[in-house]
Structures are given as structure tokens and as C-alpha cells.
C-alpha positions as CSV (number, residue, x, y, z in Angstrom):
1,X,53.1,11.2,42.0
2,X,54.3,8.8,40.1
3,X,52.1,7.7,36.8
4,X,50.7,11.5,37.1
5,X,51.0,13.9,33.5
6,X,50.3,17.3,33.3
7,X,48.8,19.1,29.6
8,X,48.4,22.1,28.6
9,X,45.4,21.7,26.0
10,X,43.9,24.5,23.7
11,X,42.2,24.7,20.1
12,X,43.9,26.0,17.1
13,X,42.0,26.9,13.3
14,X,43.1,24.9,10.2
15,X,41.9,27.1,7.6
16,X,42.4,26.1,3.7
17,X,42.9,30.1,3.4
18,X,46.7,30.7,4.0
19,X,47.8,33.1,6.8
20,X,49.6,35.4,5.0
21,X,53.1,37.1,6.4
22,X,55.4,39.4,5.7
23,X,58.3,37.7,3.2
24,X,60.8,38.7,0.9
25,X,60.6,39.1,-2.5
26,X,62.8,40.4,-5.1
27,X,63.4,44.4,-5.3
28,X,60.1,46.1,-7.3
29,X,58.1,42.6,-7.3
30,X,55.2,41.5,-5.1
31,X,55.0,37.9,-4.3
32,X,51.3,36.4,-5.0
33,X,50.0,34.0,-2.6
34,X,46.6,32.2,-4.3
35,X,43.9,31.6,-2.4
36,X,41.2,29.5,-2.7
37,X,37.4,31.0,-3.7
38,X,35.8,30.1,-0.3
39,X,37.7,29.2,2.9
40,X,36.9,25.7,4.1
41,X,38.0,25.3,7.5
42,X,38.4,22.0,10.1
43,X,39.9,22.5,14.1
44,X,42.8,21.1,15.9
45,X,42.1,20.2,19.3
46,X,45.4,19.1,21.2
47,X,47.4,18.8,24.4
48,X,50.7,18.8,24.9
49,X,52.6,16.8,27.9
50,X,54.5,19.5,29.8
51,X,57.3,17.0,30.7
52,X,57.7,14.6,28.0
53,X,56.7,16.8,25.2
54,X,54.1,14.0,23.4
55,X,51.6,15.7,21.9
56,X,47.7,14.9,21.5
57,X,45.8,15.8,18.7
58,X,42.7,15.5,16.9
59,X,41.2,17.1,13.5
60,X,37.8,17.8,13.8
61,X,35.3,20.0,11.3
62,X,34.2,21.4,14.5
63,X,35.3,22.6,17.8
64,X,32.4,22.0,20.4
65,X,31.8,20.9,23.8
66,X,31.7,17.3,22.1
67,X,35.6,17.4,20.4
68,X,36.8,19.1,23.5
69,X,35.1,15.5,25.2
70,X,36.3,13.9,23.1
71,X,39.8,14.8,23.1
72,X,39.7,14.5,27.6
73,X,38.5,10.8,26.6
74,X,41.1,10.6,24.0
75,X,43.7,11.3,27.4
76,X,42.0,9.1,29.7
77,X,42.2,6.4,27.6
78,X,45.6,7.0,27.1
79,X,46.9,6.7,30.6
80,X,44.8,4.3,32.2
81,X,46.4,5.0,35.5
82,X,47.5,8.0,37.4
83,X,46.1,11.7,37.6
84,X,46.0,13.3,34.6
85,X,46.0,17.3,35.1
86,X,45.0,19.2,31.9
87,X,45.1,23.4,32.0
88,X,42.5,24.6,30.0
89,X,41.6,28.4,29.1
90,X,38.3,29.7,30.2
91,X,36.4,29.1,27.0
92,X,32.7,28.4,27.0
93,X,33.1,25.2,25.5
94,X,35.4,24.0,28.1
95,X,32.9,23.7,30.3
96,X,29.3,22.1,30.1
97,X,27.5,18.3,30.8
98,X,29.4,16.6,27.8
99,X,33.0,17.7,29.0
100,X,31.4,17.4,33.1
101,X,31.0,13.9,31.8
102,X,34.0,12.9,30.6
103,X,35.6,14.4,34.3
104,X,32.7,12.7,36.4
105,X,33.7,9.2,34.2
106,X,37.4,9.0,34.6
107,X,36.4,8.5,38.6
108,X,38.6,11.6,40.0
109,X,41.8,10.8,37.6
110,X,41.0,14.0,35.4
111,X,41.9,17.3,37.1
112,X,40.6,20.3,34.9
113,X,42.8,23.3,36.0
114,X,41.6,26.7,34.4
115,X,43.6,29.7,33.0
116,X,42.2,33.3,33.7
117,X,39.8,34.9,30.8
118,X,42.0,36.3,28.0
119,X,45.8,34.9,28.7
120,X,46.6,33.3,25.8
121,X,50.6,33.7,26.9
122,X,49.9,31.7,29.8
123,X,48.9,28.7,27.6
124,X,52.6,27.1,26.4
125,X,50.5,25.0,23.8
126,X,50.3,28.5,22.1
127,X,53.8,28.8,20.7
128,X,53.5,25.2,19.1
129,X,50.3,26.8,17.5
130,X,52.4,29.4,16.2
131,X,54.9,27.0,15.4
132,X,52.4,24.9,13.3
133,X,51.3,28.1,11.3
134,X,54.9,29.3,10.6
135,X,55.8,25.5,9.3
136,X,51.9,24.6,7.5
137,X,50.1,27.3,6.8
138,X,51.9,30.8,6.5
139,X,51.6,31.7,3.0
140,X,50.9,28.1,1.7
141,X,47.8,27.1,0.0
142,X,47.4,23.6,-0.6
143,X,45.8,22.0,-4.4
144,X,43.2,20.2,-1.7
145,X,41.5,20.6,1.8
146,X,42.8,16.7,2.1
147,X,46.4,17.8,1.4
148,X,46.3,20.2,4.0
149,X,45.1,18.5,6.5
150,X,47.7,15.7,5.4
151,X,50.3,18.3,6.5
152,X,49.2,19.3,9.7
153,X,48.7,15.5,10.6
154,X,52.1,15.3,9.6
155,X,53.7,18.1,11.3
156,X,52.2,16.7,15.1
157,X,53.7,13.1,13.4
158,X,56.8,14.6,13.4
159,X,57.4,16.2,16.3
160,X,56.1,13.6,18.2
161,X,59.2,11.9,17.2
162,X,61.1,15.3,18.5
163,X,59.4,15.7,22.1
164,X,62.7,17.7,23.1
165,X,62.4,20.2,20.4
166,X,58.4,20.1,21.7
167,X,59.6,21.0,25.3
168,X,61.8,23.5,24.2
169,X,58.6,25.3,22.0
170,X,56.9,25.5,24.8
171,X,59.3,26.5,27.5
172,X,59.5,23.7,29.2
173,X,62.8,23.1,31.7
174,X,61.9,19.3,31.8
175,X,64.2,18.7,28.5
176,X,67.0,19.8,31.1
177,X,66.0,17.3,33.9
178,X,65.4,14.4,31.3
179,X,69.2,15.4,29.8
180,X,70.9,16.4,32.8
181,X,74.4,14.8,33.2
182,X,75.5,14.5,37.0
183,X,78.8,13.7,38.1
């Protein structure tokens, strides 16, 4: 229907401890990734429009049964008319009173559609997670916890000015409806 949106939603870590990946390095030398003493980390909680590519995100220190409200409300308040269908995995905290809530609240306009247990690859929000890593946090440490979550509030910045290269992270064949040419 018209005015609908569809999300795939998930949580992702923001840890001030870098991932660390294979990389090259000069023959007989190691490269040294510092590390801070103790890992300090916060939580991305996001959604991502299957067929415009937008992306919804919020930094939290936590991710609870509140954030994961909060980041529903975040949606309803965002399209104030239409269905809003968000695909959630089957974690605990995607389901309780706050998050029952939210759903209850938005007056049937909130359609919470759930993944089986244990399929992350059925998620599409999981290869912009991975995306994110590769471009943030691989092998970077930052001088501050502020400075790193600077760059992940950045990176979502920017490709929310990108929702075609979005779409095409995530596999979505909307970026060739929205370009298509017909004669």
C-alpha cells in the first residue's frame, strides 16, 4: 500500500577495542594495532528501509528492551502514516511490555515480523554491519571513545546521503526499480 515501509532492524557492538583483521605489511614486519587498557563499549541499534535504503540509527551505552523501544518509537514517529513493517531476529530483548508497548501505541501501524533463531544471513542489515566494521572499526583505534563514536555517526551520515550504494549492501533489487529506464 501506498505510505507503507518495510526495515530490516538489528543491533550491532561499537567497541573502543579495534576488530582486528588480517592486513598487509611489509615482508618480515608485523603491523601493531594499539589498543586501549580496558574496552569501553556503547550499541548501535538501527533499521534500514528495504526500498529506499534510509537508514535509522541510534547510539546507546546499552542495548535493552528500552533502546530497542525506543528505536520502534524513533520509526513511528518518523512515518506518521502508513504501515510500518520491521523484521526483527528472535532476540530476547525484542520482545517484552516496553517493546509490546510501543506496538500496542502506534494503533496497528507497527507490524513486528520475526526471523527464525540463529539466521543472522537472513537479516540484510547484517552486511551494512559488516560494512561499518570494515570502514570504522577494523584495525582502527580511536585517541577517544568520543572520536569513535563521532565516526560511526558519521559513517550512517554518509550513507544516508548514498541510499543506492545502501540498497546495493544489502541486496536490495529496489535500486533497479527506482533506476529503471523504460522505453
Amino acid at each position: 500500500m501506498p505510505g507503507d515501509v518495510f526495515y530490516y532492524a538489528d543491533e550491532f557492538n561499537i567497541s573502543w577495542m579495534p576488530t582486528l583483521r588480517a592486513m598487509w605489511s611489509p615482508k618480515g614486519q608485523q603491523v601493531m594495532i594499539p589498543t586501549p587498557g580496558q574496552p569501553k563499549k556503547h550499541y548501535g541499534l538501527g533499521a534500514v528501509n528495504y526500498h529506499t535504503g534510509e537508514t535509522v540509527v541510534i547510539i546507546r551505552r546499552r542495548k535493552r528492551r528500552k533502546e530497542v523501544a525506543e528505536l520502534l518509537q524513533v520509526l513511528v514517529d518518523k512515518h506518521r502514516t502508513g504501515t510500518i513493517y520491521v523484521t526483527l531476529d528472535n532476540a530476547s530483548t525484542h520482545e517484552d511490555d516496553e517493546v509490546e508497548a510501543v506496538v500496542r501505541a502506534a494503533a496497528g501501524r507497527l507490524v513486528l515480523l520475526y526471523l527464525p533463531t540463529y539466521s543472522p544471513w537472513l537479516n540484510p542489515i547484517e552486511m551494512l554491519w559488516r560494512h561499518f566494521r570494515r570502514e570504522v572499526t577494523h584495525c582502527e583505534l580511536y585517541a577517544t571513545v568520543k572520536e569513535l563514536l563521532a565516526a560511526s555517526r558519521d559513517f550512517f551520515d554518509r550513507f544516508n546521503q548514498m541510499p543506492e550504494r545502501v540498497l546495493s549492501i544489502i541486496g536490495s533489487h529496489a535500486i533497479a526499480q527506482d533506476y529503471c529506464v523504460c522505453t
